[in-house]
C-alpha positions as CSV (number, residue, x, y, z in Angstrom):
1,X,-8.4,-13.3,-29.6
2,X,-4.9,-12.5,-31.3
3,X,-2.1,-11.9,-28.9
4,X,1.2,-10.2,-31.2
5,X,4.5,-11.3,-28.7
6,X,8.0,-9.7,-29.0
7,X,11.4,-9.7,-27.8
8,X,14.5,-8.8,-28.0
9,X,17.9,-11.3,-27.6
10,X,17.5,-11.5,-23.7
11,X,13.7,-13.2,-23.3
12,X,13.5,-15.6,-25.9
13,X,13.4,-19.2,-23.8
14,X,10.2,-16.8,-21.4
15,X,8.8,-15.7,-24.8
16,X,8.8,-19.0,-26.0
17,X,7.2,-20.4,-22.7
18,X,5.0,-17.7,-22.9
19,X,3.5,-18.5,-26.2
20,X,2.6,-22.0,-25.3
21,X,1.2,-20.8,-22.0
22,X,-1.2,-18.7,-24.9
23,X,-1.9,-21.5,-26.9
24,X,-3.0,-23.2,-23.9
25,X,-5.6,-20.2,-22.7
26,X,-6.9,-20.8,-26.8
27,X,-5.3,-17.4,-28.1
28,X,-3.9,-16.9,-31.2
29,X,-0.3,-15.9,-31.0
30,X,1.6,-13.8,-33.5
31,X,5.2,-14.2,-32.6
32,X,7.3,-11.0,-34.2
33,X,10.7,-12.0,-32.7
34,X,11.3,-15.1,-34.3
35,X,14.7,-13.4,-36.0
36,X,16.6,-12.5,-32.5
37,X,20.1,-11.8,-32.3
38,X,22.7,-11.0,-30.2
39,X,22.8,-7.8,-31.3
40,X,19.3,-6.9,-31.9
41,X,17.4,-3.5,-30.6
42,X,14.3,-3.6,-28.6
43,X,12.5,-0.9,-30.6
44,X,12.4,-3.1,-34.0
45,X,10.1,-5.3,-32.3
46,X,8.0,-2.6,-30.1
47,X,7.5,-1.1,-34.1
48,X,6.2,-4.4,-35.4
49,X,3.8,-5.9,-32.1
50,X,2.4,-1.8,-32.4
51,X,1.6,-2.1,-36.5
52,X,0.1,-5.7,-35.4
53,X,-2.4,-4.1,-32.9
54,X,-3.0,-0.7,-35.6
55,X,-3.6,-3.0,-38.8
56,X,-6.3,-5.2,-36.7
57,X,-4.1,-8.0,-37.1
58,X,-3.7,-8.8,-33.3
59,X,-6.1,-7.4,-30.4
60,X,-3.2,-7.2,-27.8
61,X,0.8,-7.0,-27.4
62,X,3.0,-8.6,-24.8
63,X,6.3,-6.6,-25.2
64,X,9.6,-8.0,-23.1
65,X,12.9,-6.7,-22.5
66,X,15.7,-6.4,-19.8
67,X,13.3,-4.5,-17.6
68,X,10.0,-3.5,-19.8
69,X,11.0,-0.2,-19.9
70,X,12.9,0.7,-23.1
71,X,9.4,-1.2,-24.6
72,X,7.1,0.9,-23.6
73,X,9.3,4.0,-24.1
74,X,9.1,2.8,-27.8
75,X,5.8,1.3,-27.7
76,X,4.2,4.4,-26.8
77,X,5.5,6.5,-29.3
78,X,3.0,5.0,-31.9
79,X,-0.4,6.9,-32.0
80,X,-3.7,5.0,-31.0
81,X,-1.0,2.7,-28.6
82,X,-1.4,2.4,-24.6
83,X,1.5,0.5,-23.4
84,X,1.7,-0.3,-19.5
85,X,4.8,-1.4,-18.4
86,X,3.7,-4.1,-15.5
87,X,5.1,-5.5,-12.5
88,X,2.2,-7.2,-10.7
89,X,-1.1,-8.5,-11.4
90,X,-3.0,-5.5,-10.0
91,X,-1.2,-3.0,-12.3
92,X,-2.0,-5.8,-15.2
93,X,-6.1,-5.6,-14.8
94,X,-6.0,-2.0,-13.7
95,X,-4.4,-1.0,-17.2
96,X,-6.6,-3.1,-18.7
97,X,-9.5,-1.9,-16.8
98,X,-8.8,1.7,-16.6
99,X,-6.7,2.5,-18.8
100,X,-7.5,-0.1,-21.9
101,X,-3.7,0.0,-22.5
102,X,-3.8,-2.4,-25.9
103,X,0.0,-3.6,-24.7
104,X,1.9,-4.5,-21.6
105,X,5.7,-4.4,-21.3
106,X,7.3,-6.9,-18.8
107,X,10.6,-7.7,-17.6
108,X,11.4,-11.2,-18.9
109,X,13.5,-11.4,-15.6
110,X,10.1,-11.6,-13.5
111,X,9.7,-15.3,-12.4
112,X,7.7,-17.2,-15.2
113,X,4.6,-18.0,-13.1
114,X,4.4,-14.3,-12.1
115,X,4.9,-13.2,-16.0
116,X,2.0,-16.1,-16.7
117,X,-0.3,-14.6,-13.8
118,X,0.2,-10.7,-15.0
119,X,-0.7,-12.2,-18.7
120,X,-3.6,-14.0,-17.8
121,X,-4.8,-11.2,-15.8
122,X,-4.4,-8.5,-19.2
123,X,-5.6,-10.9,-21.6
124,X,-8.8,-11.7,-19.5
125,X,-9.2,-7.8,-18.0
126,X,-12.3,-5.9,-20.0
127,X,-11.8,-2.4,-20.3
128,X,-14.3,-0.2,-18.2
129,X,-17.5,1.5,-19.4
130,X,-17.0,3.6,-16.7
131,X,-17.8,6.9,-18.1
132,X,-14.3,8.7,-16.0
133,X,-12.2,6.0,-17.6
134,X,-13.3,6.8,-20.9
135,X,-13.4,10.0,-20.5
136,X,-9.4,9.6,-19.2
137,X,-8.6,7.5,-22.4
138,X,-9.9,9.8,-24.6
139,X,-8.1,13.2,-23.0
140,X,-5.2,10.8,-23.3
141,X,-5.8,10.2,-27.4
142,X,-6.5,13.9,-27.7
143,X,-2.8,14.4,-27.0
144,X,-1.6,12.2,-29.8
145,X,-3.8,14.9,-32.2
């Protein structure tokens, strides 16, 4: 499995733990935040973890910022893309699960354990067959028509 990663300035030392926490569960890691500044904007990187995940080139995107919210907010604007901002492992496999959100959105300020836990959980998390969850995702992708 291919994991695309981003960041903006404030999460890079988490990201960077992140990835080798990745490495470690054997996923493939596309980092697209290797260029941060001090002065760079959250949505650059949302745009290039969502063309990762709409090319095929990653499965799933872990998207950080201050709080996870500005991510998603961008995230989401990209049809086919179901980005969950999480803040526990519960919401983590429920999105997953329910939802088949492709991306989750996290708060690099979360304690690192918690951030490796919600990962884990995503990562690992089928989505359902559950004929009302599909059913759900797909009145959802009728709205990006």
């Amino acid at each position: 499995m291919k994991i695309a990663i981003a960041t903006d300035h404030n999460g890079v030392e988490q990201k960077l733990e992140l990835i080798y926490f990745l490495n470690d569960l054997n996923l493939e890691v596309i980092d697209e935040s290797k260029d941060n500044t001090p002065t760079d904007d959250y949505p650059d990187f949302a745009a290039r973890v969502c063309s990762d995940i709409l090319e095929k080139k990653a499965d799933l995107g872990i998207l950080m910022c201050g709080t996870g919210i500005g991510m998603s907010i961008a995230a989401n604007k990209f049809r086919g893309i179901r980005c969950a901002k999480v803040s526990n492992v519960d919401e983590a496999r429920l999105c997953r699960d329910h939802n088949n959100a492709n991306i989750i959105a996290l708060s690099y300020k979360e304690d690192i354990l918690k951030l490796k836990d919600m990962i884990r959980t995503f990562v690992e998390t089928p989505a359902s067959t559950d004929e009302r969850h599909i059913r759900r995702v797909a009145k959802i992708t009728s709205f990006e028509e």
